[in-house]
C-alpha positions as CSV (number, residue, x, y, z in Angstrom):
1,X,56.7,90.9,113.6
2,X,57.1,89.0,109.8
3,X,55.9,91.0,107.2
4,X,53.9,88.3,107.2
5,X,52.1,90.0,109.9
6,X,52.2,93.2,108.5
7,X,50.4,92.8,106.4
8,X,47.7,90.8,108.5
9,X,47.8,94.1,110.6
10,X,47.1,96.7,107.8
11,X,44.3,94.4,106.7
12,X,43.1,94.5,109.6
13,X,43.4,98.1,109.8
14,X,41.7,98.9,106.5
15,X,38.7,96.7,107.5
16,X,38.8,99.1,110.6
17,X,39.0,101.9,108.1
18,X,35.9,100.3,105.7
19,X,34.0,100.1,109.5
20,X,34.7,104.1,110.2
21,X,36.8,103.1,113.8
22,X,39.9,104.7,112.5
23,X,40.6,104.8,116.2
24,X,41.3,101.0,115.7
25,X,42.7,101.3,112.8
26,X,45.1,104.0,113.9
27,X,46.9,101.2,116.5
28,X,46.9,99.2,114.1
29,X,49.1,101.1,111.8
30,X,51.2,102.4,115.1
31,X,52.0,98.4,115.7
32,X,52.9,97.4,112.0
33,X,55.4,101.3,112.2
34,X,56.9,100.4,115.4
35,X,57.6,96.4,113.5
36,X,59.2,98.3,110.8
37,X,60.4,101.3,111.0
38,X,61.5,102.0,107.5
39,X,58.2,100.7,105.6
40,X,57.1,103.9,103.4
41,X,53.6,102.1,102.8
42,X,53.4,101.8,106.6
43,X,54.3,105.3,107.7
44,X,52.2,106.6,104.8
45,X,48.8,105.1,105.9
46,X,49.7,105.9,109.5
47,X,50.3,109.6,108.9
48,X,47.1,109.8,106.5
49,X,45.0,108.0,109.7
50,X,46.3,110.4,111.4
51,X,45.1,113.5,109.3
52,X,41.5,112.0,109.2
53,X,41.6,111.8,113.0
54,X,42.5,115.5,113.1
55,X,46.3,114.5,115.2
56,X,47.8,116.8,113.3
57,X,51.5,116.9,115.2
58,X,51.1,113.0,114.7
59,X,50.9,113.1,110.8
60,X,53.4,116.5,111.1
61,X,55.8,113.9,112.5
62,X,55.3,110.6,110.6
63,X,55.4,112.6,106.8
64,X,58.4,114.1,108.2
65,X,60.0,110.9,109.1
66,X,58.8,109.4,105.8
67,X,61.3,112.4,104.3
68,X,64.0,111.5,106.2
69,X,63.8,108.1,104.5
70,X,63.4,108.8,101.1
71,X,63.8,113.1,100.5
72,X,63.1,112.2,96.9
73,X,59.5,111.4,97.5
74,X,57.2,114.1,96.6
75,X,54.2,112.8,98.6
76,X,55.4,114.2,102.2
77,X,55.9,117.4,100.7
78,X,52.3,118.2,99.3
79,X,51.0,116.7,103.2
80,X,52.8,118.9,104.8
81,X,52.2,121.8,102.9
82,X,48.1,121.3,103.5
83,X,49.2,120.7,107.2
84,X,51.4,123.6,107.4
85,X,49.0,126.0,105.5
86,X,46.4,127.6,108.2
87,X,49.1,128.0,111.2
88,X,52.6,127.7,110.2
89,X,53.4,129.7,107.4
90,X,57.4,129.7,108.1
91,X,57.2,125.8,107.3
92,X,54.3,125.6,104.5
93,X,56.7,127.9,102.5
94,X,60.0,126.1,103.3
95,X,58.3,123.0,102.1
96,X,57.4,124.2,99.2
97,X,60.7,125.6,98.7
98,X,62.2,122.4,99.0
99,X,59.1,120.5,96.8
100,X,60.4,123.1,94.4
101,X,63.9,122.1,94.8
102,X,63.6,118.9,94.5
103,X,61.6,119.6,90.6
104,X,64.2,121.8,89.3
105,X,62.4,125.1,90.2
106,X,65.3,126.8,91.7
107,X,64.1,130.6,90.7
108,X,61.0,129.9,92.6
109,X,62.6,128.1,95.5
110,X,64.2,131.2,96.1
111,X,61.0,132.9,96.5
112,X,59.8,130.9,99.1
113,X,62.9,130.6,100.9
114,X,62.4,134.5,101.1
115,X,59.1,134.1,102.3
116,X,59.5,131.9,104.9
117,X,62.5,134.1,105.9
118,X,59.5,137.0,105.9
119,X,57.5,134.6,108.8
120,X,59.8,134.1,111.5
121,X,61.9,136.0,113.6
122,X,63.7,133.2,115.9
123,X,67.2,133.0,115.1
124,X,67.2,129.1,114.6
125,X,64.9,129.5,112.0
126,X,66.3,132.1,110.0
127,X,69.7,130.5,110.0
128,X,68.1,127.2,108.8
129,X,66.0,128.9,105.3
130,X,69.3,131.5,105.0
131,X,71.7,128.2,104.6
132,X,69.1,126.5,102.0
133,X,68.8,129.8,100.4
134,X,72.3,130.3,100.3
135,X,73.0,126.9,98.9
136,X,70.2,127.3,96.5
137,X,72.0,130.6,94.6
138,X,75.0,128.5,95.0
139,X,73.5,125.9,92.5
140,X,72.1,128.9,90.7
141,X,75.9,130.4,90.5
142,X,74.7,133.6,92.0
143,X,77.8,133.8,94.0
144,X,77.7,137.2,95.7
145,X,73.6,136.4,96.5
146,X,75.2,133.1,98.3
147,X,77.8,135.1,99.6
148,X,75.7,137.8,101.5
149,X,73.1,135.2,103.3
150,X,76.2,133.2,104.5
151,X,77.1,136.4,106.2
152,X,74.3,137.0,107.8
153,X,74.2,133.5,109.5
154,X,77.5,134.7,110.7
155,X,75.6,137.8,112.3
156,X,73.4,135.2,114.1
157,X,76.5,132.9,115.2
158,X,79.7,130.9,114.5
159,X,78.7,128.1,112.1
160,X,81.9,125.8,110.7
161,X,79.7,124.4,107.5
162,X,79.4,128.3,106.3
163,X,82.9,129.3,107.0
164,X,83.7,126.7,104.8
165,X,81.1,127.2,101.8
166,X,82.1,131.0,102.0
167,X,85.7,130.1,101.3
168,X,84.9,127.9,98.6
169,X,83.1,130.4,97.1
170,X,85.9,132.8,97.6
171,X,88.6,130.3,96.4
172,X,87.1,130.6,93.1
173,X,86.6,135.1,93.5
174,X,88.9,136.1,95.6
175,X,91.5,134.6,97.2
176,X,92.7,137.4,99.4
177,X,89.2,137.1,100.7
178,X,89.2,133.2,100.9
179,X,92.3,133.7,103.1
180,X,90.8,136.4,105.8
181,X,87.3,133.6,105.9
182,X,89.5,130.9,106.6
183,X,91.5,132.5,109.2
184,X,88.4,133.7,111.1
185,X,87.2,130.1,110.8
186,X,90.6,128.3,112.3
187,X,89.7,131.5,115.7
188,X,86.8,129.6,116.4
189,X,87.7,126.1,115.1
190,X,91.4,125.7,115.2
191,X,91.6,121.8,114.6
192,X,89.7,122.0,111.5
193,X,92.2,120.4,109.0
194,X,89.8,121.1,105.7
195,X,90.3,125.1,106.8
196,X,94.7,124.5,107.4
197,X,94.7,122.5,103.9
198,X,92.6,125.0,102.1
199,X,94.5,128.0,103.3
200,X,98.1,125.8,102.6
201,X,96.8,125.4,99.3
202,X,96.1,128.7,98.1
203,X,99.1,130.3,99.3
204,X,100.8,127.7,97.4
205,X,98.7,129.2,94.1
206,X,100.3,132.3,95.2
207,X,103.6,131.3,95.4
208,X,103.8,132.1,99.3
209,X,105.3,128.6,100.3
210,X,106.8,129.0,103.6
211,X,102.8,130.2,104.6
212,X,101.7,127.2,103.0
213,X,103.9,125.0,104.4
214,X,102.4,126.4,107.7
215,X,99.3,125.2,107.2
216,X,99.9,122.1,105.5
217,X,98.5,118.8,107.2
218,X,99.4,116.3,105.1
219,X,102.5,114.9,104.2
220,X,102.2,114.5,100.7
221,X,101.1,118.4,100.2
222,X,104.1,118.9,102.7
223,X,106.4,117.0,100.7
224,X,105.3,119.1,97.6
225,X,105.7,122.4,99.1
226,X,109.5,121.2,99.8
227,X,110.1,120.1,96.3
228,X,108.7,124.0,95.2
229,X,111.5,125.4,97.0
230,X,113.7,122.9,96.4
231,X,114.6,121.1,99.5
232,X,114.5,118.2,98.2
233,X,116.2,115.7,100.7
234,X,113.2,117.1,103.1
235,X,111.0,116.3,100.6
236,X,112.3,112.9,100.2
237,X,113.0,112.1,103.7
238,X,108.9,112.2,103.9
239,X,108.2,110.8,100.8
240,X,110.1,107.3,102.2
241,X,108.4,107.4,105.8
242,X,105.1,107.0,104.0
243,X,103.1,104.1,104.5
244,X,102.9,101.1,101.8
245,X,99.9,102.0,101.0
246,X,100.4,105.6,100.5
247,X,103.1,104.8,98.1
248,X,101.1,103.1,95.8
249,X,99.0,106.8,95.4
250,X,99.1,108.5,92.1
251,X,100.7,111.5,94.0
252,X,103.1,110.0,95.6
253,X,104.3,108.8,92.0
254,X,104.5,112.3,90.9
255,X,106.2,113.2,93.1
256,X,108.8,111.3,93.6
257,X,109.1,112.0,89.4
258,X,109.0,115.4,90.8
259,X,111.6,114.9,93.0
260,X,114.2,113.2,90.6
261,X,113.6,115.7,88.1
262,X,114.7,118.4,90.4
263,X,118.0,116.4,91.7
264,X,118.5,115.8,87.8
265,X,118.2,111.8,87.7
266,X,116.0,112.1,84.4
267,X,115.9,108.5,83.6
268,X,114.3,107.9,87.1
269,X,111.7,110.7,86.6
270,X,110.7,108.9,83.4
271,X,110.5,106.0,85.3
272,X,107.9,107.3,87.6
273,X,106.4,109.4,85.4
274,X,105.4,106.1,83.2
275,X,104.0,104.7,86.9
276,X,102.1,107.5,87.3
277,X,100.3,107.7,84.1
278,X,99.5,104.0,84.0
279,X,97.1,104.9,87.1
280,X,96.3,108.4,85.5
281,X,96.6,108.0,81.7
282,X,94.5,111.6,81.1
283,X,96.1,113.4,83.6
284,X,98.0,116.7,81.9
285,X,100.9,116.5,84.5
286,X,101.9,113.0,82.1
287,X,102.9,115.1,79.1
288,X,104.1,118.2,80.7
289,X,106.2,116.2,82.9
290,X,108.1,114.3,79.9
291,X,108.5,117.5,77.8
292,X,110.1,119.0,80.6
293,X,112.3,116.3,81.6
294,X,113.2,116.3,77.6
295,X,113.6,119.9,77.2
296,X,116.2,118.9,79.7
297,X,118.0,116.6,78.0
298,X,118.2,119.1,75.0
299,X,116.2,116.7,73.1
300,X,113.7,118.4,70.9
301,X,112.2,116.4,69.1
302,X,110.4,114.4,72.4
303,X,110.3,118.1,74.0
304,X,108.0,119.4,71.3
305,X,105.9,115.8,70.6
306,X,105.0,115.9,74.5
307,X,104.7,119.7,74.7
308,X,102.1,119.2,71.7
309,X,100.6,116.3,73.5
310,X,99.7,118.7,76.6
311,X,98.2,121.3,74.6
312,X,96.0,118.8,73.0
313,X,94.7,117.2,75.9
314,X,93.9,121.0,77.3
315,X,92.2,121.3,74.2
316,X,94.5,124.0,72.7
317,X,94.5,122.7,69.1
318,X,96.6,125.5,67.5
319,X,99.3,125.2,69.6
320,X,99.6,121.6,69.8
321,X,99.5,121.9,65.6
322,X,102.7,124.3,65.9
323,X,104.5,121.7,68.7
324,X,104.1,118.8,66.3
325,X,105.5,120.6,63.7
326,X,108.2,121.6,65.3
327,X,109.2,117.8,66.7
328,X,108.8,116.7,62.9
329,X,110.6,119.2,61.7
330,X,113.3,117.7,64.1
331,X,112.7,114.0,63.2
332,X,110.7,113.6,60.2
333,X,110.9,109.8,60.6
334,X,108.9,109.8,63.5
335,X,105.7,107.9,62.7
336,X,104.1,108.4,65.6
337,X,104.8,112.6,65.4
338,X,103.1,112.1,61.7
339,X,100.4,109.7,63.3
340,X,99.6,112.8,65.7
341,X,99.6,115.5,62.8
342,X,97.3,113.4,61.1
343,X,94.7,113.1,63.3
344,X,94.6,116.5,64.7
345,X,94.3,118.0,60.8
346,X,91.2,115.8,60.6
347,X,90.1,117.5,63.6
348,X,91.0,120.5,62.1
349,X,89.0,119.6,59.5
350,X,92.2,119.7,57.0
351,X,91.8,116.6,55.4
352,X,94.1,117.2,52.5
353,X,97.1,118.4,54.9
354,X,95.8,115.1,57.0
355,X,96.4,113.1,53.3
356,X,100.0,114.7,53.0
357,X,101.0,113.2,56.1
358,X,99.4,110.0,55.4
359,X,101.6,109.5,52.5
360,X,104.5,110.3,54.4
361,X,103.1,107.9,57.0
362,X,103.2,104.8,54.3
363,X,106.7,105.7,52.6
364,X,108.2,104.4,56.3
365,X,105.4,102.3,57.1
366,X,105.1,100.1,53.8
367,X,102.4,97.9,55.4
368,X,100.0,99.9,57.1
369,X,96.8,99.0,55.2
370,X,94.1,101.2,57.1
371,X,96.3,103.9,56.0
372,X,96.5,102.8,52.1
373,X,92.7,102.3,52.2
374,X,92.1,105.9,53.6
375,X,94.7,107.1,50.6
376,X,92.7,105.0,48.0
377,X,89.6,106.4,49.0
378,X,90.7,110.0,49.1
379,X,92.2,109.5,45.5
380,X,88.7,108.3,44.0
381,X,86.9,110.5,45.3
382,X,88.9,113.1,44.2
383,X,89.4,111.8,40.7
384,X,92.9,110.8,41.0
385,X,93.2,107.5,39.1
386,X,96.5,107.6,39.1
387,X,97.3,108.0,42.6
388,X,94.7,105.8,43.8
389,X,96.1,102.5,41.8
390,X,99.4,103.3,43.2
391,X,98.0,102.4,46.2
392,X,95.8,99.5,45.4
393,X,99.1,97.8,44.2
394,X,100.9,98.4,47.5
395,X,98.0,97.1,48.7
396,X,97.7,94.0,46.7
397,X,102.0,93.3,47.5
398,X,100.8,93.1,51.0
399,X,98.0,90.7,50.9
400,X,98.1,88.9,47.5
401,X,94.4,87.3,48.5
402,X,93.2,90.9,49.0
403,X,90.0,90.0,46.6
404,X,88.2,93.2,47.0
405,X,91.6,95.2,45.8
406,X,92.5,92.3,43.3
407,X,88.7,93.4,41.9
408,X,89.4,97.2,41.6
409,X,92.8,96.9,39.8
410,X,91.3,94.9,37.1
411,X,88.7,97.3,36.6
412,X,90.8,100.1,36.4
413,X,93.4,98.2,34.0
414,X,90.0,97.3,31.9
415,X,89.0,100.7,31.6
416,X,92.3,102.0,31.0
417,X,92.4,99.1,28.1
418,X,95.1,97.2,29.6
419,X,94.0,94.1,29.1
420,X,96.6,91.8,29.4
421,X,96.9,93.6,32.9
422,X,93.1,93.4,33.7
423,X,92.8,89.6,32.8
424,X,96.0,88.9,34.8
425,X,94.0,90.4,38.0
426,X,90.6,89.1,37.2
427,X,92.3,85.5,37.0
428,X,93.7,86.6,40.7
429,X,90.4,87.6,41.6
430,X,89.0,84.3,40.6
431,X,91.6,82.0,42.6
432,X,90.4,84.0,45.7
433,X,87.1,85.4,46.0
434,X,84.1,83.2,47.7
435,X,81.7,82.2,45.5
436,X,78.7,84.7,44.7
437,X,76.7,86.7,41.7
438,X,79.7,88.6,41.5
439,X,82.2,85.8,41.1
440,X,79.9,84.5,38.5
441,X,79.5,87.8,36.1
442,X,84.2,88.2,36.2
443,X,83.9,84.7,35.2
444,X,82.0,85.4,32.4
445,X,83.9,88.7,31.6
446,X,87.3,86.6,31.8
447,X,85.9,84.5,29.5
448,X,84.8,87.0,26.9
449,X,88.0,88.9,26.8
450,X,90.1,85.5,26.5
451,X,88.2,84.6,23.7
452,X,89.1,85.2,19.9
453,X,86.0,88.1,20.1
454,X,87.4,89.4,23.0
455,X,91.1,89.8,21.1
456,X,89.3,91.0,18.2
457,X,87.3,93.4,19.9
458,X,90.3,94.4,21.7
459,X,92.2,94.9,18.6
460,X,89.1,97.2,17.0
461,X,88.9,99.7,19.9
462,X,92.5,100.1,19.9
463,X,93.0,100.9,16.3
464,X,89.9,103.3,16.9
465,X,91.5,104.8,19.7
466,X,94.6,105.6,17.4
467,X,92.6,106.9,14.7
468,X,91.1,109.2,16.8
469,X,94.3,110.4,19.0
470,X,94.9,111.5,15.1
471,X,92.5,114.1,14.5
């Protein structure tokens, strides 16, 4: 049927509805449902014709199929609660719990979980509100709470989904624990590879790699557990038998780096370890890997920059301070070691260790203007004439058309009464700035203090000036 028809139907079924036959109008909703199945608006009016004509099991079923469509629809819930009320309290109060849910309620969800818990004692029914209850305390991060109703579903019977959400829970408590969960699992499910890999991976967080090697199911976590123990050409022997595609992984990159780090072929671990961080540029193992590989090759310097590096990404700012120190105390000449202790003082909130270094910075790199800007800034603000027109020069030797700096020299040789100085760089300012108010008002100061007055004047203040440096 078109929705064309559709919608012919539920007009006809709302006339129907208008008339009182909600008989008629009930097959005429159950024609436009069984045309389209997945029409909300359809199932809706169906399973509300169904609630005025007292079929309750009928509007029980088509709300509950509306949920299955869309679980994020709060309508169903309050229907079914209303249905559910008089005779079924078991499912009124999971309803509820899961209305709750759904609006953030978790505290109260609980409740009703418990409740309905409280109103049935078939087993299938328990073992359905402990799991919602048990991932509910889960969200909650009430871990033992979780803990306990996934063992009582285990009372009630084997269950592979709670084997595994107890062991992830005990991954994160209690490994020794996590191990004994997963082994009871594998009794009863022995092919489950998510239990093999899970157990393989925490007795490689112990150190216990032969175990995990037992349990390991994938190459890759196979080939690493070699590398660990160094059997490398094992390692590598799997490594190559992967597919093309699995060689274009970000594991596989580390660890082939991984690999010719441990056989001592250090230019080729670089090599992979650049690979791998052009698909992973955040990843930690990126600047542990190269300090390693450089503390190595005895090289300091790099060993420290990429050691600080790793301990900024973690977000350990005091060490990563003390391993940049270290690597410029080994090359001072470094820019992008200075580049790095600059930044992090500013995090640090050191701004005048952060200017220290940006000087350093510009005595290697001459032309780096957003650096000489930051320096002139800090210097003005700080009342360091001086300094600051040290770097407005530097400044105006790299871009000669720099109006803007051109500006604040001659300003500061004018106040300094310099003025052979200040008309040289308003005359500069002149050939280069745009025409505006201002361009008009230095014109007109040029002018003044190129005239005989302005000479004069100049003259008058300096002989002042003298008289005064007297007293």
């Amino acid at each position: 049927m078109k929705s064309r028809t559709i919608a012919e139907v539920l007009a006809k079924a709302e006339e129907f509805e208008e008339q009182e036959k909600y008989e008629q109008a009930y097959e005429c909703y159950k024609d436009a449902y069984e045309s389209d199945k997945s029409n909300e608006d359809v199932l809706s009016k169906l399973a509300i014709c169904a609630q005025t004509l007292e079929y309750k099991e009928d509007a029980i079923k088509y709300w509950n199929i509306m949920l299955s469509l869309n679980p994020q629809n709060h309508l169903p819930y309050t229907q079914l609660m209303d249905l559910y009320f008089s005779d079924n309290k078991y499912e009124y109060y999971m309803t509820r719990a899961k209305l709750k849910t759904l609006e953030g309620r978790l505290e109260q969800a609980t409740s009703d979980y418990k409740k309905a818990l409280s109103n049935t004692s078939e087993d299938e029914l328990q073992i359905k509100a402990r799991y919602l209850l048990a991932q509910t305390y889960e969200i909650l991060d009430k871990s033992m709470q979780a803990i306990d109703e996934y063992l009582r579903i285990l009372d009630y019977k084997h269950d592979e989904n709670v084997y595994a959400a107890l062991a992830k829970i005990y991954y994160n408590t209690d490994k020794t624990a996590a191990i004994s969960v997963l082994n009871q699992g594998l009794t009863q499910y022995p092919d489950n590879q998510m239990f093999k890999e899970l157990l393989s991976k925490i007795y490689m967080e112990l150190g216990e790699y032969s175990k995990a090697l037992d349990y390991s199911t994938s190459p890759l976590n196979t080939a690493k557990l070699l590398l660990l123990q160094d059997n490398n050409q094992a390692a590598l022997n799997i490594l190559e038998g992967l597919s093309a595609q699995d060689k274009k992984s970000p594991r596989y990159l580390a660890l082939m780096a991984e690999y010719y780090y441990n056989t001592d072929n250090n230019a080729l671990s670089l090599e992979y370890v650049d690979k791998y961080e052009s698909v992973e540029p955040q990843s930690l193992l990126v600047p542990q890997m190269k300090a390693l590989i450089y503390e190595k090759e005895d090289n300091s310097e790099l060993e420290h920059f990429y050691w600080g590096k790793f301990y900024l990404k973690k977000g350990s700012l005091d060490l990563a301070l003390n391993e940049f120190l270290n690597a410029y105390a080994a090359n001072k000449a470094n820019t992008d070691i200075i580049k790095e202790l600059i930044n992090l003082y500013i995090v640090l909130g050191d701004r005048v260790a952060s200017i220290e270094f940006s000087e350093k910075l510009v005595e290697i790199e001459k032309d780096d203007v957003p650096t000489l800007k930051k320096l002139v800034k800090f210097y003005d603000e700080e009342g360091y004439p001086d300094k600051m027109v040290h770097y407005l020069l530097q400044l105006s030797e790299i871009n000669s058309k720099d109006y803007d700096t051109i500006l604040r020299l001659a300003r500061y040789y004018e106040s300094n009464r310099q003025m052979g100085e200040a008309i040289e760089f308003y005359e500069k300012y002149l050939k280069f700035a745009p025409s505006s108010e201002l361009r008009d008002e230095v014109d007109a100061k040029l002018k003044l203090l190129t005239s005989a007055d302005g000479i004069e004047e100049e003259g008058f203040l300096d002989k002042l000036l003298k008289i005064f440096s007297k007293k």
